[in-house]
N, C-alpha and C positions, 0 to 999 in steps of 0.2 A: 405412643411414646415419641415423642420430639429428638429428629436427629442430633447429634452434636455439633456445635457450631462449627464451620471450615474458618481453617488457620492459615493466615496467607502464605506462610512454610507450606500450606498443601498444594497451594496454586503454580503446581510447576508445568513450566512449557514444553511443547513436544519436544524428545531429545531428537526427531529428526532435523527442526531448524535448525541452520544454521548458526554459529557462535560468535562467525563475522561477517565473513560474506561468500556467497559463492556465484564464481562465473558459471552462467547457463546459454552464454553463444549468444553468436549471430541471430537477431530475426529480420525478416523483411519488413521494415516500415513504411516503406515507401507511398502507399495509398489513406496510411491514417496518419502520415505525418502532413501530407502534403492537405487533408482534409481538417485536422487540428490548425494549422498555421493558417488556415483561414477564416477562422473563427474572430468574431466580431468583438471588441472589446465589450459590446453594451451586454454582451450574453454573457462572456467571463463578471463581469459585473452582478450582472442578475443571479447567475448561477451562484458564484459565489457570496451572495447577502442571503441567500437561503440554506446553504451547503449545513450539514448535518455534525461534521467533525469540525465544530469551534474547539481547539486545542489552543491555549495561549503561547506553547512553545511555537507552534506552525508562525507564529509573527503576520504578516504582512501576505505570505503566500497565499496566489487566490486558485479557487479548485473547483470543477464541475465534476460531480460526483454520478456517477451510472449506474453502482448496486451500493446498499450501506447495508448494516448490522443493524437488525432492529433491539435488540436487548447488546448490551453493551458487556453480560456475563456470561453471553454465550453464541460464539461464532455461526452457528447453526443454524440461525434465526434472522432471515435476511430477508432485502425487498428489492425490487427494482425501483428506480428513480424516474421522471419522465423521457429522459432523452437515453435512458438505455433502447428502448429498443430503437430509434434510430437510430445509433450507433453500435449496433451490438452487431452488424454484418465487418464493419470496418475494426471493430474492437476484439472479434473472439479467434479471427486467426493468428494474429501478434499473440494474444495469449499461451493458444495451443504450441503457435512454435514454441515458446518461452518455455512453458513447463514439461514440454518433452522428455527432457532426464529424469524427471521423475518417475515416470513409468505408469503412472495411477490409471487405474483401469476403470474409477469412478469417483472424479472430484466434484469441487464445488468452487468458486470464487463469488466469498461473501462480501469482497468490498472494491471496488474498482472505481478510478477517478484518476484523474488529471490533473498535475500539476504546475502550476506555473510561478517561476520566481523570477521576478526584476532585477536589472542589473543591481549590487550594492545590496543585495536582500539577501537574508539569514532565517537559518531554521535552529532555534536555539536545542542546547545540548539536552536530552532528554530520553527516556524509556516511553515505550507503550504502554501504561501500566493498567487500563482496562484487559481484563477477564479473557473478552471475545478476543482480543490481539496473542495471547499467547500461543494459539495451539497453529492459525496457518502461516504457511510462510510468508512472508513479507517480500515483492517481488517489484524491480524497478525495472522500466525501459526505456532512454533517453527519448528521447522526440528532436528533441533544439536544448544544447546545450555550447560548452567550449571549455577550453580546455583551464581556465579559470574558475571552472568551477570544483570544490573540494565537495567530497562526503567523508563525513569523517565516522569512525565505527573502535568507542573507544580508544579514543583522540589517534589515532592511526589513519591519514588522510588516502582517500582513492580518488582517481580518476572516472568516470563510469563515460563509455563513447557511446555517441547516438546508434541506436539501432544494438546495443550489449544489451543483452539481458543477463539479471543480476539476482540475486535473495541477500538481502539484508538483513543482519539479528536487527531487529527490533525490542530484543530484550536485553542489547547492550545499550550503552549509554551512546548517542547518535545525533548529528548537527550538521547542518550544510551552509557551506558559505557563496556564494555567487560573486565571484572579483572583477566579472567581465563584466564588455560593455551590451551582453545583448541578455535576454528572456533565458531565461533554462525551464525547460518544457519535461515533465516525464510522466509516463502512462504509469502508474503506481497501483497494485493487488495484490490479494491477497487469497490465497491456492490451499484445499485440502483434502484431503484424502478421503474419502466417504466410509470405504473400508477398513480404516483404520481404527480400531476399537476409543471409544472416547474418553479422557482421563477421569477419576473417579469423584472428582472434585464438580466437573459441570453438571449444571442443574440441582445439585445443592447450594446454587447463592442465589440470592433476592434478586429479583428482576430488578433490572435501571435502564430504562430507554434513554 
């Protein structure tokens, strides 16, 4: 007998996410900022004409992508990219400090990447509204920014300082604007609980790579 089909009322996000934002502290950047800022334009280029998350909202933003989602319905289901594991010595202690509050005694981080915005560059207003985006948190960590740059999380503007680490709803409506005159840089992932029972809804929808 064929389940019944899921109704996108069932597709609700973990009620541990966040609704707006939450501060999770200081980390030390210092060795992958200083290793990011020397990255070659031709490889931000390369990387980003291959990157995996084409989103029309992201605009102009270019991104080298380290772990992505291999099904797009289901967080669970991930890969590494070429240059994760050389980055992944300089990449997974920023992480660990970041999600410390959390407490998770067995996560996972299925998506991790870099992003970089131009002076006068925009991330138009938008939801995450693929499947795999709702269940982990959505975590930001400057690199190179300034203080001209907004995030906005349900038109409500923030600050975010280099070296803050942050979780973002992803499930509120969300934009960033860049006013300044330099690069805004941030280590952007995505964090989740292994232990956490998984909502009743995943693995009842059609695969979408």
């Amino acid at each position: 007998m064929q389940s019944p089909a899921i109704s996108p009322l069932d597709i609700h996000p973990n009620p541990r996410k966040t609704t707006s934002m939450r501060a999770l502290g200081q980390v030390d950047i210092g060795r992958l900022r200083e290793a990011v800022l020397a990255i070659e334009d031709a490889l931000w280029d390369a990387e980003n004409a291959d990157k995996p998350n084409r989103f029309e909202a992201l605009d102009r933003t270019r991104h080298i992508v380290f772990r992505f989602v291999s099904d797009f319905q289901d967080w669970r289901k991930s890969y590494d990219r070429p240059l994760w594991a050389q980055w992944r010595e300089l990449l997974e202690p920023v992480m660990a400090q970041a999600v410390a509050p959390y407490g998770y005694a067995r996560a996972e981080f299925p998506r991790v990447m870099l992003a970089r915005m131009a002076p006068g560059g925009v991330i138009k207003p938008h939801r995450d509204a693929n499947p795999a985006a709702k269940w982990p948190h959505k975590i930001h960590v400057p690199l190179m920014t300034s203080e001209q740059v907004t995030f906005f999380i349900d038109g409500v503007g923030y600050h975010f300082a280099e070296g803050e680490a942050v979780e973002v709803s992803n499930m509120a409506v969300h934009a960033v604007e860049n006013n300044g005159a330099s690069d805004r840089i941030h280590l952007i992932f995505e964090y989740f609980d292994l232990d956490q029972p998984a909502p009743d809804w995943v693995g009842k929808l059609p695969a979408r790579s």
